[in-house]
C-alpha positions as CSV (number, residue, x, y, z in Angstrom):
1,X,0.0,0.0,0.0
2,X,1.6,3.3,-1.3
3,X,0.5,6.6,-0.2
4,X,-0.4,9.0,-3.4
5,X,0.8,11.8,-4.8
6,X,-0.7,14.9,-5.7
7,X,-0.4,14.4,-9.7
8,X,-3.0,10.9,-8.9
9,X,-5.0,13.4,-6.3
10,X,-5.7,15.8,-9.7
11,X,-6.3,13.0,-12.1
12,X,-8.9,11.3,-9.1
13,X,-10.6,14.5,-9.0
14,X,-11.3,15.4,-12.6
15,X,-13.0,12.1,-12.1
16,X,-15.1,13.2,-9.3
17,X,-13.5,11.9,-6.3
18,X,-13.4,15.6,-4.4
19,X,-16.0,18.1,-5.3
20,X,-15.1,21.2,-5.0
21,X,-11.4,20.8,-5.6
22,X,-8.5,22.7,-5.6
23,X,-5.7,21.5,-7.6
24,X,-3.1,23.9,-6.3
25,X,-2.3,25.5,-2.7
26,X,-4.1,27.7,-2.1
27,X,-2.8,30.8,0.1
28,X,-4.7,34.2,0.1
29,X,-8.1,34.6,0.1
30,X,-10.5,37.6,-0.7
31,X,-9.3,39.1,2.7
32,X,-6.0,38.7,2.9
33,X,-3.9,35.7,3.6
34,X,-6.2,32.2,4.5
35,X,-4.9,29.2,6.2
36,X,-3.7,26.9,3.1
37,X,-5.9,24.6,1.6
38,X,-5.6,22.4,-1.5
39,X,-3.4,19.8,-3.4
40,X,0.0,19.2,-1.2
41,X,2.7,17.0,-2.3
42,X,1.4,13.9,-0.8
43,X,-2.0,14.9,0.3
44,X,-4.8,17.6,0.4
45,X,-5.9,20.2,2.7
46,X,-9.8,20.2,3.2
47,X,-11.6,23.7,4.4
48,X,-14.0,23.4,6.9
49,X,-17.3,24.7,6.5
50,X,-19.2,27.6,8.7
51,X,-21.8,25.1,10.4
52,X,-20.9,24.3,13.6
53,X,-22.2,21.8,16.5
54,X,-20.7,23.5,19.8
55,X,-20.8,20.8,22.7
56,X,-22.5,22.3,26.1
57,X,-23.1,20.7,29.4
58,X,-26.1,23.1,30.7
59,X,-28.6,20.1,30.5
60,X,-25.3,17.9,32.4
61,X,-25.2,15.5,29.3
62,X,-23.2,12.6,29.7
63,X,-21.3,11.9,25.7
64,X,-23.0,8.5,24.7
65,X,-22.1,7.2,21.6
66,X,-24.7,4.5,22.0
67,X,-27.0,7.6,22.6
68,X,-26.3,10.4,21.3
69,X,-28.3,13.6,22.1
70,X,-28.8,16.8,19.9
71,X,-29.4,18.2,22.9
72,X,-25.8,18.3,24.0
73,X,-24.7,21.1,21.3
74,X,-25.4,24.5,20.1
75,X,-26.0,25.4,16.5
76,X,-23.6,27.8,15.1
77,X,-23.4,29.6,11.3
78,X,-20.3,31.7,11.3
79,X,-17.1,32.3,9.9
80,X,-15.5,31.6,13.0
81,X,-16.0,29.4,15.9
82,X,-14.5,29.4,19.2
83,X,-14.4,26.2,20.9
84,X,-14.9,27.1,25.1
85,X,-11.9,25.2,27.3
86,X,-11.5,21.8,27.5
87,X,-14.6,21.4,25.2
88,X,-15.2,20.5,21.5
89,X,-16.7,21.4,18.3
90,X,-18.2,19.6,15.4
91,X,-18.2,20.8,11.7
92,X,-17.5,19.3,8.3
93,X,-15.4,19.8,5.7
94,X,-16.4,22.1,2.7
95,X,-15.5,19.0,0.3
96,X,-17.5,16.0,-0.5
97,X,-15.7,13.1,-1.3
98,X,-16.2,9.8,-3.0
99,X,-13.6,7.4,-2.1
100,X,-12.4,4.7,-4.7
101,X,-13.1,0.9,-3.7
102,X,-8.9,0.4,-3.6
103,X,-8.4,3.5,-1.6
104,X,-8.3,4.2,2.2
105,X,-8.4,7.9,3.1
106,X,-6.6,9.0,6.7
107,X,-6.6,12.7,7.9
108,X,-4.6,14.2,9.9
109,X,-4.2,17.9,11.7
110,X,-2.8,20.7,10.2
111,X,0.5,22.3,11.9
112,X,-1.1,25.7,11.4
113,X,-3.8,25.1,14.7
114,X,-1.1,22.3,16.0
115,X,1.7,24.7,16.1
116,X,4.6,21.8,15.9
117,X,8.0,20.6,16.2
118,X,10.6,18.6,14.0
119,X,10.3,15.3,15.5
120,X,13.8,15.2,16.8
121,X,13.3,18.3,19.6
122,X,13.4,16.9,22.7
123,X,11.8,18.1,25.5
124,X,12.5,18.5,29.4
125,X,11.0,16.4,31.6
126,X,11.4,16.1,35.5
127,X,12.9,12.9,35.9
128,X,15.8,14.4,34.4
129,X,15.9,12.8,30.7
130,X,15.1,14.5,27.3
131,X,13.1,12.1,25.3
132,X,12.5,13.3,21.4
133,X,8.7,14.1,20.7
134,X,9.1,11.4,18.3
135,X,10.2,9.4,20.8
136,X,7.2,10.2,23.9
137,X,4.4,9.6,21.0
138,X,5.6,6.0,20.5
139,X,6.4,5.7,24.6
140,X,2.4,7.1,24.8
141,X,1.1,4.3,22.5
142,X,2.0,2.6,25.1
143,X,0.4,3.8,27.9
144,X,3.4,5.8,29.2
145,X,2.5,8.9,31.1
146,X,5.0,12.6,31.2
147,X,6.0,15.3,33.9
148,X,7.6,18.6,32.6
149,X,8.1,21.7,33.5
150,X,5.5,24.9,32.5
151,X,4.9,28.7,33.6
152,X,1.8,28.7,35.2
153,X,-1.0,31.2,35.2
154,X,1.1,34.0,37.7
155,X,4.1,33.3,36.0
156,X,5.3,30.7,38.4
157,X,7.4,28.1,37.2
158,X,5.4,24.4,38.1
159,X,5.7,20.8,37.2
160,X,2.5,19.5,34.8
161,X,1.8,16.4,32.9
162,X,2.4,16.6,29.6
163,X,-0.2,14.5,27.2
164,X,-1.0,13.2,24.0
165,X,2.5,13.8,22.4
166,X,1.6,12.9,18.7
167,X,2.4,12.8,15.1
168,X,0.9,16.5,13.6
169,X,1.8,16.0,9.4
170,X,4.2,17.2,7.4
171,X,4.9,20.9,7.0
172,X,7.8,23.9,6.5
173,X,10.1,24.5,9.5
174,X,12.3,27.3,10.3
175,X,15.6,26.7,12.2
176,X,15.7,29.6,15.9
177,X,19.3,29.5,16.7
178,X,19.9,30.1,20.5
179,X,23.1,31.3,21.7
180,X,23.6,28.1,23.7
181,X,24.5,27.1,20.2
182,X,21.9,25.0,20.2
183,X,18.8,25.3,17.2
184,X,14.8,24.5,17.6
185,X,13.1,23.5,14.7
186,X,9.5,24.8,14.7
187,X,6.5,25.6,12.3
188,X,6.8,29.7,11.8
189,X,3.0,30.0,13.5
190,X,4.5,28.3,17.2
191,X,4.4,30.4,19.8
192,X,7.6,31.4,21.8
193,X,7.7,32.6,25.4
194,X,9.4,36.0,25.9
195,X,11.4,36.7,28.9
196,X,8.7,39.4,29.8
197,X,5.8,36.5,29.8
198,X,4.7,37.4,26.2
199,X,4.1,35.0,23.4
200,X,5.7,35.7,19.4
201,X,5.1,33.3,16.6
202,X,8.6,31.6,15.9
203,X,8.4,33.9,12.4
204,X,8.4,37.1,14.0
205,X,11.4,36.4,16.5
206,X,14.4,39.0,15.9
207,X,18.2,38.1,16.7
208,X,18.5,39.4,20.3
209,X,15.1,38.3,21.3
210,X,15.4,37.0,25.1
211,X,12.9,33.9,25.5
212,X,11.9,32.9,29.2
213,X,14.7,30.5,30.2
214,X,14.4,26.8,32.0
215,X,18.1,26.9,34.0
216,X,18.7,23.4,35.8
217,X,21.5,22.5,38.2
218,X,22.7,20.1,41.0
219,X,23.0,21.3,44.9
220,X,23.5,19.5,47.6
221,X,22.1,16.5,45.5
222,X,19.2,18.3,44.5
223,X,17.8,19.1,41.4
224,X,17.7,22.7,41.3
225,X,15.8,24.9,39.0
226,X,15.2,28.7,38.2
227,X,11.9,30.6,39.2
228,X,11.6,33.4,37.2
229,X,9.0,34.9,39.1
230,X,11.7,35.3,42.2
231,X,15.3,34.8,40.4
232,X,15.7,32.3,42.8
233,X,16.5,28.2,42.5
234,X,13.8,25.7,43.3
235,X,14.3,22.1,44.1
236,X,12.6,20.5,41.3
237,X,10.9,17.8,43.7
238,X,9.0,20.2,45.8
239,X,7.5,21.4,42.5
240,X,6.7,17.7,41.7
241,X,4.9,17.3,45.2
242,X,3.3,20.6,44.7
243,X,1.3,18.7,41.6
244,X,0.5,16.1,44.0
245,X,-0.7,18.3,46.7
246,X,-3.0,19.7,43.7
247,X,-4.1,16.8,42.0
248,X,-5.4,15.1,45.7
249,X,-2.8,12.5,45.6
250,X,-2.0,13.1,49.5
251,X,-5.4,13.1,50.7
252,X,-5.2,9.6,52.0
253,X,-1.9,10.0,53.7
254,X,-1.3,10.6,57.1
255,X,-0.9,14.2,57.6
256,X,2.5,13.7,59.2
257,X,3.3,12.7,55.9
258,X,6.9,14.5,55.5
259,X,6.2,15.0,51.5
260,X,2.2,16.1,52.1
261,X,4.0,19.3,54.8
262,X,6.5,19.8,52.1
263,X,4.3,20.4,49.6
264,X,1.8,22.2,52.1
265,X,4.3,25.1,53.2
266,X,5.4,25.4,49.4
267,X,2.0,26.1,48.9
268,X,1.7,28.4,51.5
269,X,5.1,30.0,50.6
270,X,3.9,30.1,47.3
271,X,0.6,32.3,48.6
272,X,2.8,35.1,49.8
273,X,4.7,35.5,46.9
274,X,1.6,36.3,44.6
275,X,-0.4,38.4,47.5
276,X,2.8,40.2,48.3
277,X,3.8,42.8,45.5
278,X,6.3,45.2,47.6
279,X,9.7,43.2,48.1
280,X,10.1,43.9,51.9
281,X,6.3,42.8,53.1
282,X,7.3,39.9,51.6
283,X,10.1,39.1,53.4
284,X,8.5,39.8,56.2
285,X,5.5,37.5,56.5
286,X,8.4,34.8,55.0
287,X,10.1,35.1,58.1
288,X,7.0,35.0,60.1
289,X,6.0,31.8,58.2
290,X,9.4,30.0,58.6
291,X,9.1,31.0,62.4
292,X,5.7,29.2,62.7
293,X,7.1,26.3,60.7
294,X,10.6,25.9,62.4
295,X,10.6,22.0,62.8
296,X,9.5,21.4,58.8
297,X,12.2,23.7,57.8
298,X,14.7,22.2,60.4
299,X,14.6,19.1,58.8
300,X,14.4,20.5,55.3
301,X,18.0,23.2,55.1
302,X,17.7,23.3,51.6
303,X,14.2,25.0,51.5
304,X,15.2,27.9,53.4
305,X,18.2,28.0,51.2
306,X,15.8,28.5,48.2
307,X,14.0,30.9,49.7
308,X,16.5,33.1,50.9
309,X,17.8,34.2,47.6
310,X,20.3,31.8,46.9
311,X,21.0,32.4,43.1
312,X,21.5,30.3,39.7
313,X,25.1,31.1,38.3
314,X,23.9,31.4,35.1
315,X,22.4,34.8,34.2
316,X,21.6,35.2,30.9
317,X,18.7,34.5,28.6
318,X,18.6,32.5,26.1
319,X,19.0,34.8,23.1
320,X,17.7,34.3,19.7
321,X,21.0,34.7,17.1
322,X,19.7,34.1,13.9
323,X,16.0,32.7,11.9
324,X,16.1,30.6,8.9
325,X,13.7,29.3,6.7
326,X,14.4,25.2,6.1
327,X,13.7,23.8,2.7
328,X,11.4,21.2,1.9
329,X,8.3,19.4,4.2
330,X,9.0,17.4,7.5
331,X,7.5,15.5,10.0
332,X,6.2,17.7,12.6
333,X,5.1,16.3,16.1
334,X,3.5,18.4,19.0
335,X,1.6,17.5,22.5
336,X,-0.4,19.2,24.8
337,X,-0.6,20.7,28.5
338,X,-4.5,20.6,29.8
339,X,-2.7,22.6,33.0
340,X,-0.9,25.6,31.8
341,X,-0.6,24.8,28.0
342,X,3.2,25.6,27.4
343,X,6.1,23.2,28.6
344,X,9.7,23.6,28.2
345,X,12.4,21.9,25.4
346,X,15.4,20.4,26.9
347,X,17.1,23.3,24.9
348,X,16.4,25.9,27.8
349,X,12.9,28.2,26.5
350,X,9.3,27.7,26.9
351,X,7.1,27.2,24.2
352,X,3.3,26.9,23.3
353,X,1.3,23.3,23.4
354,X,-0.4,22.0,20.5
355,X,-4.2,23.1,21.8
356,X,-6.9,21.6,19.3
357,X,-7.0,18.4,18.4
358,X,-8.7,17.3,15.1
359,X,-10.3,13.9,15.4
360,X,-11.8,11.9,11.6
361,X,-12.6,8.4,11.3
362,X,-10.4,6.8,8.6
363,X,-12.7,7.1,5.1
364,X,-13.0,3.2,3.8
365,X,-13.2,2.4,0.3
366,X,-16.5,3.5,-1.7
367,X,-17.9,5.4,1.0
368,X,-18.7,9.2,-0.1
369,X,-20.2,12.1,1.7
370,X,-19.2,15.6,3.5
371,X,-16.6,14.6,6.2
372,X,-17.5,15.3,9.6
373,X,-14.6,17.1,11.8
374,X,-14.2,16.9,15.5
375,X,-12.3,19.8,17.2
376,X,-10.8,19.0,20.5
377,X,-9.4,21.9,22.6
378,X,-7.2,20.9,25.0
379,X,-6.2,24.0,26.8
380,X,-7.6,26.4,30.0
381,X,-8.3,28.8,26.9
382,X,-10.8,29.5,24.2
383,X,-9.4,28.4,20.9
384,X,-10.2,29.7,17.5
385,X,-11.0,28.0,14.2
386,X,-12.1,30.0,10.7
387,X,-14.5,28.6,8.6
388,X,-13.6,28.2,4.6
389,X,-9.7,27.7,5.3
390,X,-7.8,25.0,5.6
391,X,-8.3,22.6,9.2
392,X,-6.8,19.3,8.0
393,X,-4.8,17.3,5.6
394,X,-5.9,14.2,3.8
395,X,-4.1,11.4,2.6
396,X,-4.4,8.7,0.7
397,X,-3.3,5.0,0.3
398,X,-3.5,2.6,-2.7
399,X,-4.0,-1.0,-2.2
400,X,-2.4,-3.4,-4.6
401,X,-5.8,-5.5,-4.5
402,X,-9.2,-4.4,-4.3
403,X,-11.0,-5.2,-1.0
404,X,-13.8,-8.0,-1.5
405,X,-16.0,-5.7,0.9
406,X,-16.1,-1.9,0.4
407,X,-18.6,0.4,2.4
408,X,-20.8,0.7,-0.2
409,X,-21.3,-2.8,-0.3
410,X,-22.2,-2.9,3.7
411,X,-24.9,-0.4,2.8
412,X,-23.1,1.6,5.7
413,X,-25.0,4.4,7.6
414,X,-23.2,7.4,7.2
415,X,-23.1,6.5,3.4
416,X,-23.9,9.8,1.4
417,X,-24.0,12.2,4.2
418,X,-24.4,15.7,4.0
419,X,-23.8,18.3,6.4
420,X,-22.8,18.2,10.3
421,X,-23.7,13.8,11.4
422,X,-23.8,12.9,14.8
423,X,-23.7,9.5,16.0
424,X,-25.7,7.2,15.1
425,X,-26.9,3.9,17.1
């Protein structure tokens, strides 16, 4: 089985296999520049239409795929959609395909909502390695779970799991040299922390840029790492039982726990940082804090040293040097951070998460119809989608021998369907 290229794609759909079709890509619209859609190398970008199916939980629905209920969503006719938080949309595609009976369609996201990587960055994680993103989406497959490191909502640094690391598509990279020496090979669209807590598309990113660093080192046997929001180092597992503390995994555990008063008084630590604003009231209710807690910190030295401003010897940001375009298409992978939805590559700087997921049923041979789209938003953040733009690449595979069943011969039940399809029992 061979996967097609876009001179079969044309010659497929002058024979009505995608109506309406565009043979080339397609780049600027009416208003300006559109997110590509059209005939790719090995593949094609489909647009999404403007209806959308917005899921909502007013009526508490539970998702039944055995049951489906119309209830559960919102009708929307628009030329853009936002999908709420942790929520998803349904739409379809502006094409309607009819598949041929030695052909079996996949689709995939496109890199311009994904926001991805070359497969070969690696990425920091708290146990200390720097697996590639290649590398955690076959590790995932297999039911292995990630800790890494992200700035949280008040710019704190904090340890978050780190899901769904996946294969994205192919697309154009461009190479950000750091002056660590060191490169990051993104899509131009991803999204780069500055030092100041703003975000820049890896395009826009000038030489001298600083991005907001992740600094690591050893003390006293430690894992140490850099808060930005202080300047000061943080052992990496009180962030780690932090996570704990907020995910309930200590609330069976005797409170004299060690770990559970750890966590506790770096919570509470934590408080008077963000309530605090002028330098010296900080310090003060610090002091009166460790004073209430002298036996937790007596046992712990290495806390108070934390606290009390000891500081990382390195002291620069990572700087961008240079930005270059890379020829040709690559494999792009990307994951995603429910939590705070950035995480930090093992190179040293912060950087978005992929944030909608687009979710299509492979399309079997002989079945035809409008293609209905799932958008999953992963994030704590309304996400955006545009209606008559590219949302996802298809591809297709020749068989060398036609199937003895196709869909068409199953009489299937999404055969021929038109618009937005939900479920059906």
């Amino acid at each position: 089985m061979a996967i097609k290229s876009d001179r079969w794609i044309r010659r497929m759909a002058e024979q009505g296999m995608i109506e309406p079709f565009e043979p080339f890509q397609v780049r600027e619209g009416a208003h300006g520049r559109v997110i590509s859609y059209g005939t790719s190398s090995y593949g094609y970008d489909v647009r999404c239409a403007d209806e959308f199916k917005i899921f909502t939980n007013i009526n508490s629905a539970i998702i039944d795929p055995k049951n489906f209920d119309p209830n559960s969503f919102v009708d929307l006719k628009a030329d853009v959609c936002i999908i709420p938080p942790n929520s998803f949309v349904l739409a379809r595609t502006v094409e309607y395909f009819r598949i041929p009976r030695n052909v079996l369609v996949l689709c995939t996201g496109k890199s311009t909502y994904a926001r991805c990587f070359r497969g070969d960055t690696r990425v920091a994680l708290v146990d200390g390695s720097a697996p590639t993103l290649e590398e955690m989406a076959i590790r995932a497959e297999q039911g292995e779970l990630f800790w890494g490191y992200s700035i949280g909502a008040n710019g704190r640094l904090i340890v978050t799991q780190l899901d769904a690391p996946r294969y994205i598509g192919r697309d154009s990279l461009i190479e950000v040299k750091l002056d660590n020496e060191k490169s990051i090979f993104a899509t131009p669209d991803h999204l780069f922390m500055l030092r100041d807590g703003r975000w820049i598309t890896a395009g826009e990113l000038k030489p001298g840029a600083s991005l907001m660093p992740l600094y690591r080192q050893v003390a006293r046997g430690y894992e140490m790492v850099y808060q930005p929001l202080n300047g000061h180092l943080y052992p990496t597992h009180r962030l780690a039982d932090e996570w704990n503390l907020r995910h309930g995994l200590y609330q069976d555990e005797p409170k004299t726990h060690r770990h559970i008063e750890h966590a506790r008084q770096g919570e509470r630590m934590k408080a008077v940082w963000e309530r605090s604003p002028d330098r010296h009231q900080r310090q003060a209710e610090l002091a009166s804090l460790l004073s209430c807690d002298r036996t937790v910190f007596r046992r712990f030295p290495h806390i108070i040293d934390s606290f009390r401003g000891q500081k990382t010897a390195e002291k620069q940001n990572h700087k961008v040097v240079s930005v270059r375009p890379i020829a040709g298409d690559h494999d792009v992978f990307c994951l995603t951070v429910p939590e705070a939805g950035n995480f930090a590559l093992d190179n040293g700087v912060f950087v978005h998460n992929c944030g909608i997921i687009v979710n299509v049923t492979p399309l079997e041979p002989e079945w035809e119809g409008h293609v209905t789209l799932e958008f999953s938003n992963t994030t704590p953040l309304p996400a955006k989608i545009y209606a008559n733009e590219g949302i996802a690449q298809i591809l297709f595979f020749e068989s060398d021998e036609v199937c003895a069943t196709s869909y068409k011969d199953r009489s299937g039940k999404y055969q021929g369907q038109r618009g937005v399809t939900l479920p059906k029992s």
